[in-house]
C-alpha positions in Angstrom: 51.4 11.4 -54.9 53.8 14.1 -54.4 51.3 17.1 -54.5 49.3 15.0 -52.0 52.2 14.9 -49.2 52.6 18.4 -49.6 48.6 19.0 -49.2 49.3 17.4 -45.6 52.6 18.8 -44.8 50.3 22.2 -45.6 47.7 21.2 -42.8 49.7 20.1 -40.4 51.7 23.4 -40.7 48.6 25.2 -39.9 47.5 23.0 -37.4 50.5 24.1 -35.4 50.0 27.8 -36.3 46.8 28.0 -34.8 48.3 25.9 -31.6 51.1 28.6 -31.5 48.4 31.3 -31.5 46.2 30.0 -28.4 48.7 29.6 -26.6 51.3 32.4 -25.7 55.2 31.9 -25.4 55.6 34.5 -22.5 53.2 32.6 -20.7 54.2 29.2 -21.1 57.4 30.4 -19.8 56.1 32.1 -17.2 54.6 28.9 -16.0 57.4 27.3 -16.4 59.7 29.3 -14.3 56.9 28.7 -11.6 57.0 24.9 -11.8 60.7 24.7 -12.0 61.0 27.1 -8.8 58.0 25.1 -7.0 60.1 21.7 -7.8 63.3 23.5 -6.3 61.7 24.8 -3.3 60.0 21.2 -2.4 63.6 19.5 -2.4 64.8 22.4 -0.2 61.8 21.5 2.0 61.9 17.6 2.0 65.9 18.3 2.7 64.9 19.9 5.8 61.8 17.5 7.1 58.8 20.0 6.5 55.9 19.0 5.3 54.8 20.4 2.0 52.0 22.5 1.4 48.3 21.8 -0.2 47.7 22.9 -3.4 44.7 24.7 -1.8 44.9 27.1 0.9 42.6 26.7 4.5 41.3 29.7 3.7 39.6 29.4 0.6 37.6 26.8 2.1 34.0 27.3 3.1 33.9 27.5 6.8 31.8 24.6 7.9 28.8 25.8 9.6 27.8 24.4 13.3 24.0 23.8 13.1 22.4 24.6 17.1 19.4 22.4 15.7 20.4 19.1 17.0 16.6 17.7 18.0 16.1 17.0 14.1 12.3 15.7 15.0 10.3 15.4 12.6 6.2 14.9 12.7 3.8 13.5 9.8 0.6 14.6 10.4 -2.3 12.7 8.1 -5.6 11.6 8.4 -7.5 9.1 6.6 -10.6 9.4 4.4 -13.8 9.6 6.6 -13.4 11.9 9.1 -15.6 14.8 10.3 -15.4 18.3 9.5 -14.4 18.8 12.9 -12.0 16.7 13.4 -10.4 17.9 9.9 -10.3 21.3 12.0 -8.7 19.5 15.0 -5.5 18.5 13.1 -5.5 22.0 11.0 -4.8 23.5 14.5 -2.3 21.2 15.6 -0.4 21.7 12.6 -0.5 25.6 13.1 0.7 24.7 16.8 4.0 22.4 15.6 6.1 24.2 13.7 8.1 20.9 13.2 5.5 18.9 11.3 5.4 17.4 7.8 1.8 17.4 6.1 0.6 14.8 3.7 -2.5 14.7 1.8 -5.7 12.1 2.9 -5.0 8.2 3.2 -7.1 5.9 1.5 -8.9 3.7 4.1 -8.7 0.3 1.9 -4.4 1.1 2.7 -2.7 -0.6 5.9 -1.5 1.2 8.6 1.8 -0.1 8.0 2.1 2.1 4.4 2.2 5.5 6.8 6.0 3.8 7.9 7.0 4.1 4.2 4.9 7.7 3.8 7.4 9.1 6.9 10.3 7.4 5.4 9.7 9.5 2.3 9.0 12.6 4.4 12.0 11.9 6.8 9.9 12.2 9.9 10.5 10.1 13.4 7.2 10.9 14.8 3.3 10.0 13.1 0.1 11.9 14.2 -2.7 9.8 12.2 -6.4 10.7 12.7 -8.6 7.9 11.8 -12.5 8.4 11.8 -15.6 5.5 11.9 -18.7 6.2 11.0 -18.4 10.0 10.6 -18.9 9.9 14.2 -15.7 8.6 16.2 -12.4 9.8 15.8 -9.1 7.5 16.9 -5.7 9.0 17.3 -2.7 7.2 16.6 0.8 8.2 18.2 3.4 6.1 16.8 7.9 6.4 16.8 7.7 5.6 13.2 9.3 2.1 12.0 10.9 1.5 15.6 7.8 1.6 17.9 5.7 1.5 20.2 2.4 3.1 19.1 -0.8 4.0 21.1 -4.3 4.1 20.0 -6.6 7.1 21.4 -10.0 7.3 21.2 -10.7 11.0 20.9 -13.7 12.5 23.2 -15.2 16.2 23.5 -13.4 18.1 20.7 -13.7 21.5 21.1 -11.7 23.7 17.8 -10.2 27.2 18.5 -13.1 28.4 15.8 -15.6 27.1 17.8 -14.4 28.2 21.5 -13.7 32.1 20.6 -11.2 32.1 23.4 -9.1 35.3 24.2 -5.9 34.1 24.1 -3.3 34.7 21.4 0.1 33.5 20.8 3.2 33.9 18.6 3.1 31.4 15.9 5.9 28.7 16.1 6.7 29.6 19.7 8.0 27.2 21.6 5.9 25.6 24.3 6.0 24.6 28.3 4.3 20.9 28.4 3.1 20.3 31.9 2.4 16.9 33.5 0.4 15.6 36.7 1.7 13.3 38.7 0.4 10.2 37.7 2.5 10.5 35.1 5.1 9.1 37.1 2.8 6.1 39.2 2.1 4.0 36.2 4.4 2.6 33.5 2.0 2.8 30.3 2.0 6.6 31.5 5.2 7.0 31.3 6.0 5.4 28.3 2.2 7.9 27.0 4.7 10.8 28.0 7.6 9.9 26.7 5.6 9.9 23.0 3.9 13.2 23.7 6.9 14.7 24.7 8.8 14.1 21.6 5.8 14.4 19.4 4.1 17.9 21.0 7.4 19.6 22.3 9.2 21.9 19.4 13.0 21.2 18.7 15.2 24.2 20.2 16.2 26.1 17.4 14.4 24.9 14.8 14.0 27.0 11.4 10.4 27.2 12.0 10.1 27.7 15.5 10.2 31.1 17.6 13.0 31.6 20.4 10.2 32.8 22.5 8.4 30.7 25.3 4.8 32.4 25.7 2.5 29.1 26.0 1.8 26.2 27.9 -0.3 23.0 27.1 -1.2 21.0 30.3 -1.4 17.1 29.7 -3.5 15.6 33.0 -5.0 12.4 33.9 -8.7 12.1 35.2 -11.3 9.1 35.2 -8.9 6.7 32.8 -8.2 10.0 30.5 -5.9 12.5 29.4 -6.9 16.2 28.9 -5.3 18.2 26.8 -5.5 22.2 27.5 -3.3 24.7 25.8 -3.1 28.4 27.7 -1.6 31.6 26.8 1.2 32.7 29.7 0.2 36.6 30.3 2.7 37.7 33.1 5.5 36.0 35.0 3.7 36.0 37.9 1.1 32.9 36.3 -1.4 34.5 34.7 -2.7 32.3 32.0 -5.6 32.5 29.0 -6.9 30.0 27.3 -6.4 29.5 23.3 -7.9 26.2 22.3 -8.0 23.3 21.1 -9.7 21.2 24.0 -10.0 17.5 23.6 -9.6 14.1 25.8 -7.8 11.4 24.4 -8.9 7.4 26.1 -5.7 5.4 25.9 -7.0 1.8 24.2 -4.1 0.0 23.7 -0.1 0.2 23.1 1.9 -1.6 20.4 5.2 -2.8 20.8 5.8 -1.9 16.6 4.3 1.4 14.7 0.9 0.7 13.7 1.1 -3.5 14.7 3.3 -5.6 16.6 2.2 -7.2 20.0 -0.2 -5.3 22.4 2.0 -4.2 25.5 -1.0 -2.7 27.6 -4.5 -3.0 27.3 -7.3 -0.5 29.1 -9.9 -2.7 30.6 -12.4 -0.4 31.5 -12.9 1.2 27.8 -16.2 0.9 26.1 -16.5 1.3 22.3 -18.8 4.0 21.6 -21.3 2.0 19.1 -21.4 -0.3 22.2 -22.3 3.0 24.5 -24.7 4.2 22.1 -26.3 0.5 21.5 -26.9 1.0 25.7 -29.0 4.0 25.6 -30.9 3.5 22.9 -32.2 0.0 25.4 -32.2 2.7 28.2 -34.6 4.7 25.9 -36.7 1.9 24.9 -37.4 0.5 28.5 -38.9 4.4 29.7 -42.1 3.4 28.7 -42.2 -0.1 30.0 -40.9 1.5 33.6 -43.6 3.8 32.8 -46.1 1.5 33.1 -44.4 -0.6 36.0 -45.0 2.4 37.9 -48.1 3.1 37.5 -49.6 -0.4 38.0 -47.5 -0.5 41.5 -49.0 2.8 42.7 -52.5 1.5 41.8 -51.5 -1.7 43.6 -49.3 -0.7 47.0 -51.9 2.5 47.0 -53.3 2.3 50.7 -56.9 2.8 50.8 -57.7 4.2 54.3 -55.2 7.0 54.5 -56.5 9.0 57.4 -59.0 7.9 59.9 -61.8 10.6 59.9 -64.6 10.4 62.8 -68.4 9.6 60.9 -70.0 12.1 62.5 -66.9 14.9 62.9 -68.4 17.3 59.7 -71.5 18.3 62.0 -71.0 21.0 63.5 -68.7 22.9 61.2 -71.9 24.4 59.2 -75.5 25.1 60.5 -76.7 22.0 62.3 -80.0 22.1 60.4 -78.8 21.8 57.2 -76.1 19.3 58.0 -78.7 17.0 59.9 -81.0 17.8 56.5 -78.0 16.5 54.4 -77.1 13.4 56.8 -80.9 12.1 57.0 -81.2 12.4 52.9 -77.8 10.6 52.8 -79.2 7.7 55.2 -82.6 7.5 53.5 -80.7 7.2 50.0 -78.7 4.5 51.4 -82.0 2.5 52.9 -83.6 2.4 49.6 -80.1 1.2 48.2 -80.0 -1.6 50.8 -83.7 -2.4 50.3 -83.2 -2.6 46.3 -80.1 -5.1 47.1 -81.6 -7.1 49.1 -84.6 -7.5 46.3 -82.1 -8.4 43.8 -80.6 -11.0 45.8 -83.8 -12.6 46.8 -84.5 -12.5 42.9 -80.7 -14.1 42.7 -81.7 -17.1 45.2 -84.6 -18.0 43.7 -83.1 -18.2 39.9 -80.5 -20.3 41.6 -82.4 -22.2 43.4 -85.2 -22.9 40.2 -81.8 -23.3 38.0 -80.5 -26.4 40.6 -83.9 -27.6 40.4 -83.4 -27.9 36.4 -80.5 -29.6 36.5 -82.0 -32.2 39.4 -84.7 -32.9 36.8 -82.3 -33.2 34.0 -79.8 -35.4 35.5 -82.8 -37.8 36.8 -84.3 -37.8 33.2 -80.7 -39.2 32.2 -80.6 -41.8 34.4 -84.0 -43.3 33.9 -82.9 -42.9 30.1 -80.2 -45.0 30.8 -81.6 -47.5 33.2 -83.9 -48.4 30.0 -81.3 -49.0 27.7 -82.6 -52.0 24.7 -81.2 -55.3 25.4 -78.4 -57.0 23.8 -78.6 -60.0 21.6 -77.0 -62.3 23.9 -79.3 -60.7 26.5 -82.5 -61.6 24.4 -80.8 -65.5 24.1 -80.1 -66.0 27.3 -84.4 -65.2 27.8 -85.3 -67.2 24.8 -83.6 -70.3 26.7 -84.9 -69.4 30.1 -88.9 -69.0 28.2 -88.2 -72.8 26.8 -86.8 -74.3 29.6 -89.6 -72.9 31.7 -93.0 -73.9 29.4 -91.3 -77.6 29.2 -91.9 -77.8 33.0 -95.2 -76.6 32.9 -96.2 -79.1 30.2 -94.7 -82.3 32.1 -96.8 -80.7 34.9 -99.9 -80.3 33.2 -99.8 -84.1 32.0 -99.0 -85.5 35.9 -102.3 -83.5 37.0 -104.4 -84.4 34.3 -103.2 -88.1 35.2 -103.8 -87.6 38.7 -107.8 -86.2 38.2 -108.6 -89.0 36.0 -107.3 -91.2 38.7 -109.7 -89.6 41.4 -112.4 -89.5 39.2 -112.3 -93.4 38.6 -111.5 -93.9 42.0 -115.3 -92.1 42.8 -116.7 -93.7 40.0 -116.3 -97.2 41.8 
């Protein structure tokens, strides 16, 4: 037991060896002297009603930076699956011309629109550009203040890319813009609350990261037959002079949201027309050509006047050689004689038909009627004279006997 004691009273020895060797004695008393002066020079202060110092100094901290990017808009920019080549190139060049956008990849069309709030909440963006496309033909644009509201719903018209224009003008990227209004901006209230959206949405935060401290471009928002144009331009001098770069597009306002993407419809346009509908209309307007067609030219035929111009018989005479017109006019009359003649034959020959057809029918119709006057008699007809023969030979015979009385009478009478 007692060589095991002295094992431990061996480690615990070294044990504090080792502590004496990390840690040096003209340091700890160095430290030491610090603390007890530190302690002495806080009474001193706290005796005279200073305040004491931090443990670290004001200048060792990191200078806190003031950030000039204060706008911190944001703009989600996604379509959904189904749209046109085009109109894919339409929102590639509106993201080139935001510097402030967020992209995200292609929606799934069986999703709601209300799952593009929860996309920008991932993406921290205030603002949602969706393109939506039907029937690989119509493109609608949605303009939203994500999660808040309101929201509008564009039907895009006459998209024109900067590929396909080939347009002169050039500008910096991520240059700040000039957006430009007309003045029916300012007449109607869905317009204002329209330019409120693009305004936020279209106009680049001053100094963004992204962005360009250089104003060298202008896109022009105006309204025309129920529509806004969009035009973006290129400024060349101070003086105005301006180029255009592209895209061009109209966007017909159909209806604003109170929410994003739902919530009550505010406004309404009552003069828009789906396009299926449009389309549906000419292809009837194509359809009813030909029957018009045909209106046409049975109304000519019909309304056509037959004696346009009233010519003298006789006028043509004397514009050729007399002879041979006088030649030409008695041949004309002599044809028409014979023509008269041969008409008058054939109706002669039509009268008589007729009249040998009426005849006919006289002798058939009288041959009915006799036919019918001699109709067999009935039974009770052929009783009725079978009484009428008996009654009647009765009376002869009670005749015959008062004569035959009456003779022998006178021939007695004589015989006396």
């Amino acid at each position: 037991m007692k060589q095991l004691q002295t094992d431990k009273n061996d480690a615990k020895g070294k044990q504090k060896v080792n502590l004496k060797k990390k840690f040096k004695p003209g340091k700890k008393q160095k430290g030491k002297q610090k603390s007890k002066s530190d302690k002495d020079s806080d009474e001193s202060e706290d005796e005279r009603g200073t305040v004491p110092l931090k443990e670290t100094r004001i200048s060792d901290e990191p200078i806190p930076k003031k950030s000039k990017w204060t706008n911190k808009q944001r703009v989600l920019v996604l379509c959904a699956r189904g749209i046109n080549h085009r109109d894919r190139h339409l929102m590639r060049d509106l993201r080139t011309l935001m510097p402030h956008h967020r992209a995200e990849p292609k929606m799934e069309r069986w999703k709601t629109l209300s799952v593009v709030n929860e996309m920008s909440e991932m993406k921290h963006c205030n603002k949602v550009v969706l393109f939506e496309g039907r029937r690989k033909r119509d493109l609608y644009m949605w303009l939203a203040n994500a999660g808040v509201g309101p929201s509008v719903k564009f039907l895009v018209e006459n998209i024109h890319t900067m590929g396909e224009m080939k347009l002169t003008g050039n500008c910096l990227r991520g240059s700040r813009p000039l957006l430009s209004f007309s003045e029916d901006f300012t007449k109607q209230p869905h317009l204002v609350l329209i330019k409120e959206l693009l305004v936020q949405i279209f106009g680049v935060p001053n100094h963004h990261p992204k962005s360009q401290p250089f104003i060298d471009r202008v896109i022009t928002f105006t309204y025309l037959d129920n529509r806004i144009w969009y035009r973006h331009f290129q400024i060349l001098s101070e003086d105005g002079g301006l180029t255009e770069i592209g895209p061009r597009f109209v966007m017909n306002p159909i209806k604003i949201f109170s929410g994003s993407f739902g919530g009550d419809p505010i406004w309404e346009n009552a003069d828009y027309q789906s396009p299926a509908k449009h389309r549906q209309m000419l292809r009837k307007a194509a359809s009813e050509k030909y029957l018009q067609r045909t209106k046409k030219k049975v109304d000519q035929q019909v309304n056509t006047p037959k004696n346009t111009h009233k010519l003298i018989p006789h006028g043509d005479i004397f514009r050729d050689d007399v002879d041979k017109r006088a030649k030409v006019l008695l041949k004309q009359e002599q044809k028409q004689e014979k023509l008269q003649q041969e008409r008058e034959k054939i109706e002669k020959r039509q009268k008589i038909m007729a009249e040998r057809d009426a005849m006919r029918k006289l002798k058939l119709a009288t041959a009915k009627k006799s036919a019918s006057s001699k109709k067999l008699p009935t039974r009770k007809e052929l009783a009725r004279k079978r009484e009428g023969d008996d009654r009647g030979a009765k009376k002869t015979f009670k005749g015959v006997k008062k004569g035959a009385k009456g003779a022998k009478d006178k021939k007695m009478a004589n015989g006396k």
